[in-house]
C-alpha positions in Angstrom: 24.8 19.2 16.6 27.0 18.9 13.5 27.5 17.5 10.2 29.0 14.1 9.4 29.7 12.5 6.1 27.3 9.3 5.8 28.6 8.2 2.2 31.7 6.3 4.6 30.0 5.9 7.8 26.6 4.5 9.5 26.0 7.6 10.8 22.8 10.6 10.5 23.9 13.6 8.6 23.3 16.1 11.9 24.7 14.4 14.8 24.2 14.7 18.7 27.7 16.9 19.9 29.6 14.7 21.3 29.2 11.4 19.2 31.5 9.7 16.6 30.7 6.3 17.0 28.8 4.4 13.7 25.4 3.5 14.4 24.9 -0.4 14.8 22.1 -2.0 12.5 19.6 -4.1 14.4 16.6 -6.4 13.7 13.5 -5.5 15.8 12.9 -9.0 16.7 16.4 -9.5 18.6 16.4 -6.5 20.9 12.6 -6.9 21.7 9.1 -9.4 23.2 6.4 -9.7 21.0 2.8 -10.3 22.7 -0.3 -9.9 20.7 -3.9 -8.5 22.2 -6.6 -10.3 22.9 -10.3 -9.4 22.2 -12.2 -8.0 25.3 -15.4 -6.5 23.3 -17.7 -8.2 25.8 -16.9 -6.5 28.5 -15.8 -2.8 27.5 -17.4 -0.5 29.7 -17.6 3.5 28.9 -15.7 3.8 32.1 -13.2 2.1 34.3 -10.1 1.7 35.7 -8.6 -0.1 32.6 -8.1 1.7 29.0 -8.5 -0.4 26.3 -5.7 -0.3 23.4 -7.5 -0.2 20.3 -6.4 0.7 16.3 -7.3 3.5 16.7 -5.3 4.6 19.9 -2.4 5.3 18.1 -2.4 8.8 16.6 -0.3 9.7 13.6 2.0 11.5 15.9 2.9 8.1 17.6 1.2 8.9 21.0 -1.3 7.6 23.3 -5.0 9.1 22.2 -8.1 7.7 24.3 -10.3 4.7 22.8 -13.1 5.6 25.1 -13.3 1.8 26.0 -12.9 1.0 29.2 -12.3 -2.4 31.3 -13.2 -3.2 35.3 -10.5 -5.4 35.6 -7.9 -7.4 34.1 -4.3 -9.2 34.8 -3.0 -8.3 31.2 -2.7 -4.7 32.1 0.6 -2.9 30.5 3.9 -1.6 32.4 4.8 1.6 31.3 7.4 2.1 28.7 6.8 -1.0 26.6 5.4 0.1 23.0 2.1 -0.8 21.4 2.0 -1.2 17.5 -1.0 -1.0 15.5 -1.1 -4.0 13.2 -4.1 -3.7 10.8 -5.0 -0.1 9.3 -8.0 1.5 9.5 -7.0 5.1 8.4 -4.1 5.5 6.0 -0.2 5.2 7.1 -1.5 3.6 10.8 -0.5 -0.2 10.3 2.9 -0.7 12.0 2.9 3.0 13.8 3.9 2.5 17.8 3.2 4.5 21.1 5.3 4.6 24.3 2.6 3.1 27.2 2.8 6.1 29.2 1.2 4.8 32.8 2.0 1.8 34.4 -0.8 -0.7 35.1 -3.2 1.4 32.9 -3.9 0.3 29.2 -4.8 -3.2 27.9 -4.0 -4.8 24.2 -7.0 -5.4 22.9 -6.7 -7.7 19.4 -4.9 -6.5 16.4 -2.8 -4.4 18.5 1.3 -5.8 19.6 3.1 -5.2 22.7 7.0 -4.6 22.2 9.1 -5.5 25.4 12.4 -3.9 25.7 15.3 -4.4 27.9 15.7 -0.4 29.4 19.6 -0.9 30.1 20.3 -0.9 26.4 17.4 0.3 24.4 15.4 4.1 25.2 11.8 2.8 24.5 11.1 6.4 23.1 14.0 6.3 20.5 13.3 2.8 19.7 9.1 3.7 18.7 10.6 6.8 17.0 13.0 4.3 14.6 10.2 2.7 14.0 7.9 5.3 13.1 9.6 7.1 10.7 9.8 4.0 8.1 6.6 3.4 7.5 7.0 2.4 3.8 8.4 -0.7 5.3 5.3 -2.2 6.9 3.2 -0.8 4.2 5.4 -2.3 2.0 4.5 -5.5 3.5 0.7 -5.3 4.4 -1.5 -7.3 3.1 -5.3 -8.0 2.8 -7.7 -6.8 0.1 -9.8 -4.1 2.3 -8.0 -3.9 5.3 -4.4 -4.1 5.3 -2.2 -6.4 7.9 1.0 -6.5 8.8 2.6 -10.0 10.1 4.1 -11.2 13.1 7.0 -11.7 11.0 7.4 -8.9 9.1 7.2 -7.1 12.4 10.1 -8.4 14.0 12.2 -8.2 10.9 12.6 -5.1 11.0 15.8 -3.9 10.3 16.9 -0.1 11.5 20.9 1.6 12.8 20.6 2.1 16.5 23.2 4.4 18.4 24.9 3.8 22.0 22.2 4.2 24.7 23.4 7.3 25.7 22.8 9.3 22.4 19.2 7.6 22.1 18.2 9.3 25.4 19.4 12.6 23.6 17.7 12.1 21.1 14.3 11.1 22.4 14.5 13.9 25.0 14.9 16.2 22.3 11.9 14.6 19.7 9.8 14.2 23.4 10.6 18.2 23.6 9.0 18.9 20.1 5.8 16.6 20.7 4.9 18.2 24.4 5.0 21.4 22.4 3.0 20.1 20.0 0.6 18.9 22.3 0.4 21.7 24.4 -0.7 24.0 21.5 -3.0 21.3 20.2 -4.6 21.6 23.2 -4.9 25.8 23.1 -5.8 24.8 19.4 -9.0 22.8 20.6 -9.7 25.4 23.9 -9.9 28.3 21.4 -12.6 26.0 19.1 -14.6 25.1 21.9 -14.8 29.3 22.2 -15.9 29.5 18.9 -18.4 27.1 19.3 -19.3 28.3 22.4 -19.8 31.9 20.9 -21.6 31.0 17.7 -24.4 29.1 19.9 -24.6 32.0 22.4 -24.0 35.1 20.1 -25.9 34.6 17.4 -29.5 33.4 17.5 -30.7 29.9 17.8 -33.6 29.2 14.8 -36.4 30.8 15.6 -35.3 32.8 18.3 -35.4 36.6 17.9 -32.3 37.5 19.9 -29.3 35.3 21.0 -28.6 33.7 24.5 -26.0 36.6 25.2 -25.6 40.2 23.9 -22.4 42.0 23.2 -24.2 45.5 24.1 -25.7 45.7 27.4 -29.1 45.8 26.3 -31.9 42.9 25.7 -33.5 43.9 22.7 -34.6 41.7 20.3 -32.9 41.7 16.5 -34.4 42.6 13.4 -35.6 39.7 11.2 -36.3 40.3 7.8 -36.0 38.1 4.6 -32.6 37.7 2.2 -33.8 39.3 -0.3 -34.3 42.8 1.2 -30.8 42.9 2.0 -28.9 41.2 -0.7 -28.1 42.4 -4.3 -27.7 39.8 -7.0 -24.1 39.8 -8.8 -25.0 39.6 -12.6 -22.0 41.2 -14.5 -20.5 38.6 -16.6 -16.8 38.5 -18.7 -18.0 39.9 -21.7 -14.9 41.1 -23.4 -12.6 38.4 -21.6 -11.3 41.5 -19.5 -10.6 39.2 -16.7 -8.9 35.8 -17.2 -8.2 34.6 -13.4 -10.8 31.6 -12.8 -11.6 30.2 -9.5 -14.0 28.1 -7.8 -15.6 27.5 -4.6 -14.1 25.1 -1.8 -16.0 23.7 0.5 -12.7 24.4 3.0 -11.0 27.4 1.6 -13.3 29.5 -0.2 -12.7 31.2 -3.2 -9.5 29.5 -4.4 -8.1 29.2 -8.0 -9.5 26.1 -10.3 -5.8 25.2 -11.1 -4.8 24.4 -7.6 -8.8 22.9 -6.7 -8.2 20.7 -9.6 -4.6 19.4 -10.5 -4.1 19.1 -14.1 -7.6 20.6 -15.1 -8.3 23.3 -17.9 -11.4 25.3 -18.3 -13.2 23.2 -20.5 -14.2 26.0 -23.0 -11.8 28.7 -23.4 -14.7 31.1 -23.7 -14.9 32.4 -20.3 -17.5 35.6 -21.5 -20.5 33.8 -20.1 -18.3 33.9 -16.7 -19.2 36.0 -13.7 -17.0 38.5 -12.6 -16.3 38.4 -9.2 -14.8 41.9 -7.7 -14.1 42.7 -3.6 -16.7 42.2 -1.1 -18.7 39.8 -3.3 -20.1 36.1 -1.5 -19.9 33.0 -4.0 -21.6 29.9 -3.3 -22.1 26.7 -5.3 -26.1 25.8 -4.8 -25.8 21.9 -5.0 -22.7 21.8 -2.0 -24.2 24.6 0.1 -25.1 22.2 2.3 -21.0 21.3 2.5 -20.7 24.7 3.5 -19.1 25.4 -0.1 -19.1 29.1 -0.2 -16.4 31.7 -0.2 -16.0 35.7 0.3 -13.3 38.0 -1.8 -11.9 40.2 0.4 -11.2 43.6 -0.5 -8.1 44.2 -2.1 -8.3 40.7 -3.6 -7.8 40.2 -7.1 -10.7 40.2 -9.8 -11.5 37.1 -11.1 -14.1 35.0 -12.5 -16.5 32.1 -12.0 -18.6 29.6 -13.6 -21.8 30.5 -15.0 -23.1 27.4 -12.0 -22.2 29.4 -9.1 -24.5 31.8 -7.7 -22.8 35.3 -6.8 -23.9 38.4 -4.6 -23.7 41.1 -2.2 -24.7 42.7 0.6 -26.5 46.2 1.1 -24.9 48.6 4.1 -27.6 47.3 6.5 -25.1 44.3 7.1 -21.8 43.9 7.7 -20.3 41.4 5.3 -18.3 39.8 8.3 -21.5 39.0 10.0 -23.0 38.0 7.5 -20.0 35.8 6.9 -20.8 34.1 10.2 -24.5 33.8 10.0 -23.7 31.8 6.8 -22.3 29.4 9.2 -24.6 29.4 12.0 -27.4 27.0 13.0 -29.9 29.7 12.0 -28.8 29.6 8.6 -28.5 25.6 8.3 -32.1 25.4 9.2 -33.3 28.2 7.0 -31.0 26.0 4.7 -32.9 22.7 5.4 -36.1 24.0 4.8 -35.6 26.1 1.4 -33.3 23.6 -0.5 -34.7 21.5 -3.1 -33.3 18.3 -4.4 -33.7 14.4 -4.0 -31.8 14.8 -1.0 -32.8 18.8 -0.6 -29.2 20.0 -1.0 -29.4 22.3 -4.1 -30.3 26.2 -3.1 -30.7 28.3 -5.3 -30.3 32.6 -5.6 -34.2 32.7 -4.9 -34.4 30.4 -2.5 -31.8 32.3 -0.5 -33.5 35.4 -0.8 -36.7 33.7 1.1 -34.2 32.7 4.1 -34.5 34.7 7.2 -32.4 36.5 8.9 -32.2 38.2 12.5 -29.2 40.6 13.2 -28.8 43.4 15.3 -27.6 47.5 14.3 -24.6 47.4 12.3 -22.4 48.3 15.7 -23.6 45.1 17.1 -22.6 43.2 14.1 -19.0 44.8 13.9 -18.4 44.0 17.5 -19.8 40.5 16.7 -18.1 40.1 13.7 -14.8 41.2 15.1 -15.0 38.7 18.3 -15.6 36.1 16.0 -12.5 37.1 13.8 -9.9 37.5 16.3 -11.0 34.1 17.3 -10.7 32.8 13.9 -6.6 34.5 14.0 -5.6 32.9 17.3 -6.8 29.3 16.0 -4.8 29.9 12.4 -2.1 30.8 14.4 -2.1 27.6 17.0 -2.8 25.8 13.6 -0.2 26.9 11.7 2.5 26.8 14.4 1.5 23.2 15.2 2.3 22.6 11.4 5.7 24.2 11.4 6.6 22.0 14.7 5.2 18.8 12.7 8.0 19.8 9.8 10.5 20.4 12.2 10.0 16.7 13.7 9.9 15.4 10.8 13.5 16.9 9.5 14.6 15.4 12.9 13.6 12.4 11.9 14.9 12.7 8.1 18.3 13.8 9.8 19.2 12.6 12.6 18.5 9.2 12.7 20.4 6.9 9.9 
């Protein structure tokens, strides 16, 4: 691939090897056939030999995703390689995004959902849904409706985009098709590994009110110790009172213990007091007792940073009977939800506070048990940021693709 200059020609600023040509501007209604679904809610099945196309089998990666609806027959069935486009939006950025029909015979439009005919000698299907894809401020643009936005008939087939010889389209969506299969395939390692996890936390740790869980790590069958919260936890109760410690965070109900600049954009402590502020130092836990119940707790690891909280969270630690990374995962187990359920207080019994928490129970094994546990759990928890965060880089490399090599 190499660099062109686009300020003089139609042309993407990293270009297939072996192209010079300008790209040709074209209006989506000239090079394609425009069919709208038709509704077949009275006879979806949950299985069958006919997929449904719904709005919500479009996934934001512009591929194919199951409906779960299901037809026993029908004479509007799809050929392969025709696109789909999604034409009112249900979830944010979805109205006008299209998906390559990947089986022939297979999938049926059901209403608010388009079918896009092309002729294959001169237009690549896949290049053609990716062209589309990547400009979708247009049909946003030109949505309308006051809940759910729709995009026209119209509108659709005005679209205007630069479309390359045939030849460098197949390059192209071989190489975009390259990047989503990869994406996919550690998608689906991603989900294997949580289905593990899942797998794990029902079988490793207890179920509520069981004394030992379904499977031991040890090779023994011996039922856990159960005692009550408060035997094993110390209350944190050292506050900021000579403003030693100025780094302020707060409790996210998806990352933990992160700073209350980046939680909340543009917010300042309200009070620049901060004395009445616990301090929270290395292996301390940190909830907030009216989102427990949106699992909003964090940990700080050792050889994090001091910092401090509000006064409104509720802070401790755990004695050497328990391993802070079990415990870690207990706070996240069924046992603990129910202990949860029954203890919290509230209109809607959400709020939990330090000595309610003390009267949960909890059943855990010796502290060798809990390490091996602990550490299963953990190198479970690596291998999914890792499929997570490789799927993320492959997302921003498509996406520079798309920024770059197409015009």
């Amino acid at each position: 691939m190499n660099k062109k200059n686009v300020s003089t020609k139609r042309v993407p600023s990293i270009r297939v090897v072996g192209f010079t040509d300008e790209w040709e501007q074209r209006k989506l209604g000239d090079i394609t056939k425009y069919k709208n679904g038709t509704a077949h809610e009275e006879n979806v099945q949950s299985q069958g030999p006919f997929e449904l196309i719904t709005l919500k089998s479009v996934s934001e990666e512009g591929t194919i995703q199951s409906s779960g609806k299901f037809l026993a027959s029908t004479d509007e069935a799809l050929d392969a390689g025709s696109l789909v486009m999604v034409l009112s939006e249900q979830t944010p950025g979805a109205v006008g995004m299209t998906a390559l029909v990947p089986l022939n015979h297979r999938y049926v439009l059901n209403q608010r959902v388009a079918q896009l005919s092309v002729d294959k000698k001169n237009v690549n299907p896949a290049f053609l849904s990716k062209a589309i894809n990547r400009n979708q401020h247009y049909f946003e643009l030109r949505s309308g409706g006051t809940k759910v936005q729709n995009i026209s008939k119209s509108s659709v087939l005005d679209y205007k985009f630069y479309m390359p010889p045939r030849e460098e389209q197949d390059k192209l969506a071989i190489f975009l098709l390259c990047i989503e299969e990869t994406i996919a395939l550690h998608q689906q390692k991603s989900e294997a590994l949580k289905k593990v996890y899942r797998w794990a936390k029902r079988n490793l740790l207890p179920m509520p009110k069981e004394s030992s869980p379904q499977i031991h790590i040890k090779n023994n069958n011996e039922n856990w110790t159960t005692r009550k919260l408060g035997n094993i936890l110390k209350p944190n109760t050292e506050k900021n009172r000579d403003h030693k410690f100025n780094l302020v965070e707060s409790v996210s109900n998806k990352y933990g213990l992160v700073k209350q600049t980046d939680q909340f954009k543009d917010y300042e402590v309200a009070s620049k007091d901060t004395h009445n502020y616990y301090v929270i130092r290395p292996t301390t836990f940190v909830y907030n007792p009216s989102r427990i119940n949106v699992r909003s707790i964090g940990y700080k690891k050792a050889g994090d940073p001091v910092s401090i909280v509000s006064p409104l969270y509720v802070s401790f630690q755990a004695n050497s009977d328990i391993d802070d990374s079990f415990l870690w995962i207990w706070l996240h187990s069924s046992q603990f939800n129910n202990e949860r359920r029954i203890l919290s207080t509230g209109s809607v019994r959400t709020t939990l506070s330090y000595e309610q928490l003390c009267l949960a129970n909890i059943t855990y094994p010796d502290i060798e048990e809990q390490r091996e546990i602990a550490q299963f759990f953990v190198s479970l928890e690596t291998r999914i940021d890792l499929e997570l965060s490789v799927i993320n880089y492959l997302k921003r490399v498509k996406r520079w693709a798309l920024d770059n090599m197409f015009v």
